[in-house]
Backbone as JSON, one array per atom type, in Angstrom:
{
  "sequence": "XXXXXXXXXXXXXXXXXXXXXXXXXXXXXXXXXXXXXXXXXXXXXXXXXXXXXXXXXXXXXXXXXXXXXXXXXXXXXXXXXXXXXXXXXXXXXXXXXXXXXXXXXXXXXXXXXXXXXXXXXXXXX",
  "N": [[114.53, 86.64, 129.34], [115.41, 87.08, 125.49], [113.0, 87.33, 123.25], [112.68, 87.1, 119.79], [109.59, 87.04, 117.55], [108.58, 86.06, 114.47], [106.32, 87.24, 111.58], [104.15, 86.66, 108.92], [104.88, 87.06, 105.55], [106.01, 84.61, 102.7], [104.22, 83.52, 99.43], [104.43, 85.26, 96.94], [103.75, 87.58, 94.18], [105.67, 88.9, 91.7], [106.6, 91.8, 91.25], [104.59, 92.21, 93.39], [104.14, 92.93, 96.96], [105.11, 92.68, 100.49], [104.68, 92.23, 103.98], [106.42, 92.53, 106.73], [106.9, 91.65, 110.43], [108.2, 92.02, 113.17], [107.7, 91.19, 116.4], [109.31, 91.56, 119.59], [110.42, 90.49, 122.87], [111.03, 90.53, 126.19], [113.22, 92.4, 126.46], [114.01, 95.42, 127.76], [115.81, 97.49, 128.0], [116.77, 100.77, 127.28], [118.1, 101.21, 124.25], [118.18, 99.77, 121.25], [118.6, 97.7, 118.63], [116.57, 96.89, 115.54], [116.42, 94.58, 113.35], [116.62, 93.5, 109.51], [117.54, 90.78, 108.12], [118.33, 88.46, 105.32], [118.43, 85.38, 103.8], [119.61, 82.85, 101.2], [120.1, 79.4, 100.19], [123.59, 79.07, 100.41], [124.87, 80.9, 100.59], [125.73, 83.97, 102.13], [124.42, 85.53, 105.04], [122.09, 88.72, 103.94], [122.01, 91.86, 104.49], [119.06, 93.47, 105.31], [117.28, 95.85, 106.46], [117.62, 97.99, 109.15], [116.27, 99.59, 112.19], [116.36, 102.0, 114.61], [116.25, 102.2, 118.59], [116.47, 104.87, 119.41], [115.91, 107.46, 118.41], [114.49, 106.5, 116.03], [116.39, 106.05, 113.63], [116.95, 104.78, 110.7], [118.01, 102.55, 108.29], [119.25, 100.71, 105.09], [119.7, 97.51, 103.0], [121.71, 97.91, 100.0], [120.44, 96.03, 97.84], [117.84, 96.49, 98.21], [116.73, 99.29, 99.07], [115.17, 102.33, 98.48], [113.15, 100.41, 97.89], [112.08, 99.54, 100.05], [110.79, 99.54, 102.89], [111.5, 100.02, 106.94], [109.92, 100.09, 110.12], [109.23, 101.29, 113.07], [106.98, 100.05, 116.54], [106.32, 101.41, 119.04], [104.88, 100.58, 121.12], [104.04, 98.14, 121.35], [106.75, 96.82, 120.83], [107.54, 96.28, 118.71], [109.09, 95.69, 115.44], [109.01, 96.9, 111.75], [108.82, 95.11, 108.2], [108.53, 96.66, 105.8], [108.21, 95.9, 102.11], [108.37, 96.44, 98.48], [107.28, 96.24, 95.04], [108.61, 93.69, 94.27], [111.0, 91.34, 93.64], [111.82, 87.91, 91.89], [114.97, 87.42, 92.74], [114.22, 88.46, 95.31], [113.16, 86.09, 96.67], [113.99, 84.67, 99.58], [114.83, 83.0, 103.01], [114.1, 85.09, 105.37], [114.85, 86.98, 108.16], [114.45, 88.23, 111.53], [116.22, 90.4, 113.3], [118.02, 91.38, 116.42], [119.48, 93.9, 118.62], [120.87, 95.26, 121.69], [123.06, 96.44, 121.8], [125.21, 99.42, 122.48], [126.37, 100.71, 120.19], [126.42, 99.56, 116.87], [127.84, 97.84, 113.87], [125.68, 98.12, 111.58], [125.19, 96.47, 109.18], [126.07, 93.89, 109.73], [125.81, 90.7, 110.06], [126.79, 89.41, 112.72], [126.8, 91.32, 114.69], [124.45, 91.27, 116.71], [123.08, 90.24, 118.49], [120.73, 88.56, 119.12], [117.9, 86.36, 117.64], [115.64, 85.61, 115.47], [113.19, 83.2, 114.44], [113.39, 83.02, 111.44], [111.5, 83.67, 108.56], [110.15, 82.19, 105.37], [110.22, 83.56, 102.27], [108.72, 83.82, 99.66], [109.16, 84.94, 95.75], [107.44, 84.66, 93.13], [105.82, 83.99, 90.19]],
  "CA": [[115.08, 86.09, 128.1], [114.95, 87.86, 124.75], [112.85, 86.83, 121.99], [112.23, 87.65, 118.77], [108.53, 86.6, 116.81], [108.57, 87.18, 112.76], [105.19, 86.76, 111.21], [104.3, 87.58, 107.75], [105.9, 86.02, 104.95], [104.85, 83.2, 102.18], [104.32, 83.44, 98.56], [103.9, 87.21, 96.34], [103.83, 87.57, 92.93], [106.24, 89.64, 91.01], [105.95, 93.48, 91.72], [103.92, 92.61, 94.55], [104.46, 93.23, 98.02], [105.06, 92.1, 101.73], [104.82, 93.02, 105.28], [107.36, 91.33, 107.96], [107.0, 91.73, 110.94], [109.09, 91.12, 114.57], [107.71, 91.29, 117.99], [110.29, 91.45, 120.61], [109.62, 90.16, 124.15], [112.26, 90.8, 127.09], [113.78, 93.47, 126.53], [113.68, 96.19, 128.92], [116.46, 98.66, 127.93], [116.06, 101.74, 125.66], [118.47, 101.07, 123.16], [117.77, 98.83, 120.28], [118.53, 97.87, 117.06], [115.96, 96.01, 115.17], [116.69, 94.57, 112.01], [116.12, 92.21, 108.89], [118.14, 90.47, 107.15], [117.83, 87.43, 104.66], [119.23, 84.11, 103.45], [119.41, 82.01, 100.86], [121.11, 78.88, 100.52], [124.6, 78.32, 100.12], [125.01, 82.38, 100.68], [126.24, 84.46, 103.48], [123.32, 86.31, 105.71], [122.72, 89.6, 103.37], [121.72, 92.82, 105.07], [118.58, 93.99, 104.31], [117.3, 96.76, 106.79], [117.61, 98.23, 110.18], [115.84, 100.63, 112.66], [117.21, 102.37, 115.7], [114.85, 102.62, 119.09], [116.72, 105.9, 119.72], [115.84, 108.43, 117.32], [114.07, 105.95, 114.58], [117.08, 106.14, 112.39], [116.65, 103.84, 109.42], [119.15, 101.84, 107.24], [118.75, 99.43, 104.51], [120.82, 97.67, 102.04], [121.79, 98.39, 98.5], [119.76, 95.48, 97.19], [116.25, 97.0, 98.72], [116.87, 100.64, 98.87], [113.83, 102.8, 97.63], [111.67, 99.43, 97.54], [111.7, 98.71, 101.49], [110.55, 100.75, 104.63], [111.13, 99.45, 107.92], [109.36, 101.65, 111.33], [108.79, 100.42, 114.39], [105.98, 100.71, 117.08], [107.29, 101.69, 120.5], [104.01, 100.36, 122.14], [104.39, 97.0, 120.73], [107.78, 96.54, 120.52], [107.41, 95.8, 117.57], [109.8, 96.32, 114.12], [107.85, 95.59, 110.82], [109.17, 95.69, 107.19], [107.55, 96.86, 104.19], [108.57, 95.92, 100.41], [107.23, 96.7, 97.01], [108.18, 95.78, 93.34], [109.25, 92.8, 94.7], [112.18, 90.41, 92.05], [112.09, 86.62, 92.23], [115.77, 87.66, 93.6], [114.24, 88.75, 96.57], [113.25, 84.91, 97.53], [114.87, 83.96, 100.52], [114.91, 83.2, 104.48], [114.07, 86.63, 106.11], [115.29, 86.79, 109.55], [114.62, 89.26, 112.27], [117.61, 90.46, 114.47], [117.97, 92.7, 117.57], [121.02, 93.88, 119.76], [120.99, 95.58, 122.5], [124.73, 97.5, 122.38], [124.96, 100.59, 122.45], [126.69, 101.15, 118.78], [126.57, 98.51, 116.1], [127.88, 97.91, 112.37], [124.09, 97.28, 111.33], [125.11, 95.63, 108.18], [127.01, 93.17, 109.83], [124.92, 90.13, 110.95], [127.96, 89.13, 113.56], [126.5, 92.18, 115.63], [123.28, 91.07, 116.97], [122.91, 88.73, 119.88], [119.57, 87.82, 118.75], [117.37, 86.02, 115.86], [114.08, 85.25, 115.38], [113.51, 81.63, 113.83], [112.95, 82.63, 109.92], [110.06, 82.76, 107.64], [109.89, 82.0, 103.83], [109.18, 84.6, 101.36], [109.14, 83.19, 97.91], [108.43, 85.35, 95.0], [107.07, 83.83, 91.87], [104.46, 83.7, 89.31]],
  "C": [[114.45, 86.83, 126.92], [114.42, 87.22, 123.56], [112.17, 87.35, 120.98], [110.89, 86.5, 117.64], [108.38, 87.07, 115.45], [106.81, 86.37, 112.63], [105.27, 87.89, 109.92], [104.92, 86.44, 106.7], [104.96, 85.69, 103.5], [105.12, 83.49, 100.59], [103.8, 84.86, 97.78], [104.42, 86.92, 95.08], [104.84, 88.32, 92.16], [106.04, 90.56, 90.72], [105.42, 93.87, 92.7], [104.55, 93.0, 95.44], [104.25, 92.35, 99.38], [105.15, 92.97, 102.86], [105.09, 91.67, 106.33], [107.3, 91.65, 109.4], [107.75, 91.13, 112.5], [108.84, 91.68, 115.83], [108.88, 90.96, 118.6], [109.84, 91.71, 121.93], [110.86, 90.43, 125.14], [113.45, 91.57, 127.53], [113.61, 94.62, 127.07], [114.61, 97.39, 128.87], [115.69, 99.9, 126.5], [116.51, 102.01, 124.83], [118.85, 99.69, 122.7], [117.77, 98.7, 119.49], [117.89, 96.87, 116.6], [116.12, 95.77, 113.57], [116.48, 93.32, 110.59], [116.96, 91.64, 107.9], [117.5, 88.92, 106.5], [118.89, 86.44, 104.2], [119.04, 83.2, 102.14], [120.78, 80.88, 100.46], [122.52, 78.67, 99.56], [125.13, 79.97, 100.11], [125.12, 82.8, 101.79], [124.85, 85.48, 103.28], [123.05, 87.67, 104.95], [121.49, 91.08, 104.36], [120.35, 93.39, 104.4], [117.69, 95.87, 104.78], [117.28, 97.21, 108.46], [116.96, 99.38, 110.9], [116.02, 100.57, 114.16], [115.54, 102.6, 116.99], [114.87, 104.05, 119.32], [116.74, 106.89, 118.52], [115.14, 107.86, 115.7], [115.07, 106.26, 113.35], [117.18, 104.61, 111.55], [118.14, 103.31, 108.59], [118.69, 100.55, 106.29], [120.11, 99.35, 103.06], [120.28, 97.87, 100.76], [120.76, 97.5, 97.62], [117.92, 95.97, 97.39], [115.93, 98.57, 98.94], [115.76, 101.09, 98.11], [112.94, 101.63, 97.27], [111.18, 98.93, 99.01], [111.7, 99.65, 102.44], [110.34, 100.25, 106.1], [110.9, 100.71, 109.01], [109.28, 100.31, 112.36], [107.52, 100.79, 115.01], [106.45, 100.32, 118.68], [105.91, 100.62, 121.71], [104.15, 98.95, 122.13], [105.75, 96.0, 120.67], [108.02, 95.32, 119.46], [108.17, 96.64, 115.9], [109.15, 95.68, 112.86], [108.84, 96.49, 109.15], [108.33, 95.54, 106.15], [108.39, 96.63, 103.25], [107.92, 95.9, 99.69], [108.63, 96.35, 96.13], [109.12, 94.38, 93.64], [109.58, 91.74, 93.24], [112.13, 89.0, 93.0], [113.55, 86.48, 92.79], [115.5, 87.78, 94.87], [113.76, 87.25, 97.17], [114.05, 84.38, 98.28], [114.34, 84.02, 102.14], [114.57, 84.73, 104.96], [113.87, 86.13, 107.86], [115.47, 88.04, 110.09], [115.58, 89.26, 113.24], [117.3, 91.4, 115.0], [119.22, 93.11, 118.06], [120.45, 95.08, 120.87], [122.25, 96.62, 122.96], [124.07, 98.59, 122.05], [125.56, 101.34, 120.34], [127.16, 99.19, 118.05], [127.15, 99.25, 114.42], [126.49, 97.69, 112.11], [123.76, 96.22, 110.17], [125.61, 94.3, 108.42], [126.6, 92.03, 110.79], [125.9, 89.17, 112.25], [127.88, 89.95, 114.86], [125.61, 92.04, 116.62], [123.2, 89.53, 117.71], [121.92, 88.35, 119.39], [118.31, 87.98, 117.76], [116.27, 85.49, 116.31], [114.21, 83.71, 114.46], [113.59, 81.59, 112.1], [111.93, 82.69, 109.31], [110.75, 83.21, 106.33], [109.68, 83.1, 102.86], [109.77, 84.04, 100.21], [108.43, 84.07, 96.72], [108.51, 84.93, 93.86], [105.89, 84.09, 91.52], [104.03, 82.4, 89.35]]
}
């Protein structure tokens, strides 16, 4: 069974920064898309970045672009995201996703058999 662990999270100041991370347990093939998206309420799931196990190719959306770097660590199986300059916009749900196909939309959280439970990131002064 496949599961996904986020850790990380919580409260950051305005400009500051975070680090998200998502262990993944059960998985046993060698292609993988690990990815993060976010929530807040009364809003559809919004894309925020993805990384491939095959070739570390990277994606992220338009709202985090040049402020977010997600990598993985093959030993670990483990996907972790970085942000800076962080906007009280960016408060919301952050949720780690995986899949397993072989080709995905990556923006498209409808793709991804499986979610990690959520953590918090709230940014404020």
């Amino acid at each position: 069974q496949v599961q996904l662990v986020e850790s990380g999270g919580g409260l950051v100041q305005p400009g500051g920064s975070l680090k998200l991370s998502c262990a993944t347990s059960g998985h046993t093939g060698s292609t993988w898309f690990g990815g993060w998206f976010r929530q807040v309420p009364g809003k559809e799931r919004e894309f925020v970045a993805t990384i491939t196990w095959i070739q570390d190719k990277t994606y992220y959306g338009n709202s985090v672009k040049g402020r977010a770097t997600i990598s993985r660590d093959a030993a670990t199986n483990t996907h972790t995201l970085l942000m800076n300059s962080l906007k009280p916009e960016d408060t919301a749900v952050y949720f780690c996703a995986g899949s397993a196909k072989a080709a995905i939309r990556v923006n498209d959280p409808e793709q991804y058999e499986y979610w990690g439970q959520g953590t918090q990131v709230t940014v404020s002064s």
